[in-house]
N, C-alpha and C positions, 0 to 999 in steps of 0.2 A: 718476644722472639717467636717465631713459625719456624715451625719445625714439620719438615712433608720428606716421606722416607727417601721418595723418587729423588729428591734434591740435595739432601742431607747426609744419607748415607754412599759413601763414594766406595771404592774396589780395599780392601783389606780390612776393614770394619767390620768388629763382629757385633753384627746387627741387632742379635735376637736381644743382646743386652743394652746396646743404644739403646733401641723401642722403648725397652721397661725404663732404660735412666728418663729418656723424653718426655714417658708418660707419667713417671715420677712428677716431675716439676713443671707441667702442665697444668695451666686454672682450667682452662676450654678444652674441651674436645666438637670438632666438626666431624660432624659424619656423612660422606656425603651414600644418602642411602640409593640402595638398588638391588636386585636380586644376585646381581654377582657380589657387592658388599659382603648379604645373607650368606653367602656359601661359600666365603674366603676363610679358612681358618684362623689366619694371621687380622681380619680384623675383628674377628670376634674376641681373639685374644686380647688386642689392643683395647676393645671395650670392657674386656672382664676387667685388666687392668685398672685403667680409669675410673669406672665403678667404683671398684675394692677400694681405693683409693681414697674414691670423696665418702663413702661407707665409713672409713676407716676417722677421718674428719670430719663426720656427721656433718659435711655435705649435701650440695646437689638439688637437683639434676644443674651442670654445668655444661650442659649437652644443648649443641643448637646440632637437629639433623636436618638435612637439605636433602628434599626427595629430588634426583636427576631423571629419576626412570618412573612410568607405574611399577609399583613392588607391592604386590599382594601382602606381602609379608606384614605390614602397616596395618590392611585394612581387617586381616582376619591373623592374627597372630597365631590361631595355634596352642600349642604347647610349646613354643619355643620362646624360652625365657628370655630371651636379648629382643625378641621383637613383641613381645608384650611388654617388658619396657619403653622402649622407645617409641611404641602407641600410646603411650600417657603423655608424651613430649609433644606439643605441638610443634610441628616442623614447618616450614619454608617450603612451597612447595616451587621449584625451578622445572617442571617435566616439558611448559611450553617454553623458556628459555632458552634451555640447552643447545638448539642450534642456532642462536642466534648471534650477530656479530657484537663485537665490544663497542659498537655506535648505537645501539637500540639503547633507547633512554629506560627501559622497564625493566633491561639487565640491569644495567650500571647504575641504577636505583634497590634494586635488589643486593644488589653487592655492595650498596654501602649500608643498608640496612642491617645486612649478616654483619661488619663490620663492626658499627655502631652497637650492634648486642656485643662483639666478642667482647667490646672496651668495656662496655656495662657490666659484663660477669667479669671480668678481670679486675674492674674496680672495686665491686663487690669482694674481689678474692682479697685483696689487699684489707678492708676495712674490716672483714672478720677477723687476720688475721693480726690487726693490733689490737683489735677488742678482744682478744684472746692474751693479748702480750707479748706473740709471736715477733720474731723477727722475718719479716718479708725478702726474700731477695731479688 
């Protein structure tokens, strides 16, 4: 299942605890990066989440991030822990993309490629997770 808050979460919802159940039971995380990404609280929260998470299942990285925008924040991280992680991820980079229409053959290649990885790390989550003895749901 996808799960995207814009779509998912509707008027009476209390949100802050959807996120955490979502990102609970989440194999993948997408990220689609950007400098507004970097300075959004609530995704940075969403990524501590997911981290702590596969941390916690000596996971990881289950992280496919898809740069939309140039974001400095990639190329020279800083001191800032969330983007010196996801500078060790090789990401996707979509920046010529982004304005293009859904008939360009190099999007619609790109986005089955993201796809194709999410199933991959998803399968991957399942086969740990009997090899472990787990039960999958």
């Amino acid at each position: 299942m996808v799960f995207q808050d814009t779509h998912n979460i509707i008027p009476g919802d209390v949100f802050p605890e959807m996120i955490s159940k979502e990102i609970e039971d989440s194999d993948v995380l997408i990220v689609l990066v950007s400098p507004a990404w970097f300075d959004s609280d609530w995704c940075r929260r969403e990524f501590n989440l997911f981290t702590t998470k596969e941390r916690a299942l000596a996971q990881g990285p289950r992280m496919l991030p898809v740069l939309s925008v140039h974001t400095p924040n990639i190329e020279s991280p800083g001191d800032d822990a969330i983007a010196m992680e996801l500078a060790k991820i090789q990401y996707s980079d979509w920046t010529k993309l982004r304005h293009e229409q859904w008939a360009n053959t190099e999007l619609r290649k790109s986005v089955d490629e993201l796809v194709e990885r999410v199933v991959e790390l998803g399968t991957q989550v399942r086969a740990d997770h009997s090899s472990l003895g787990c039960a999958y749901k």
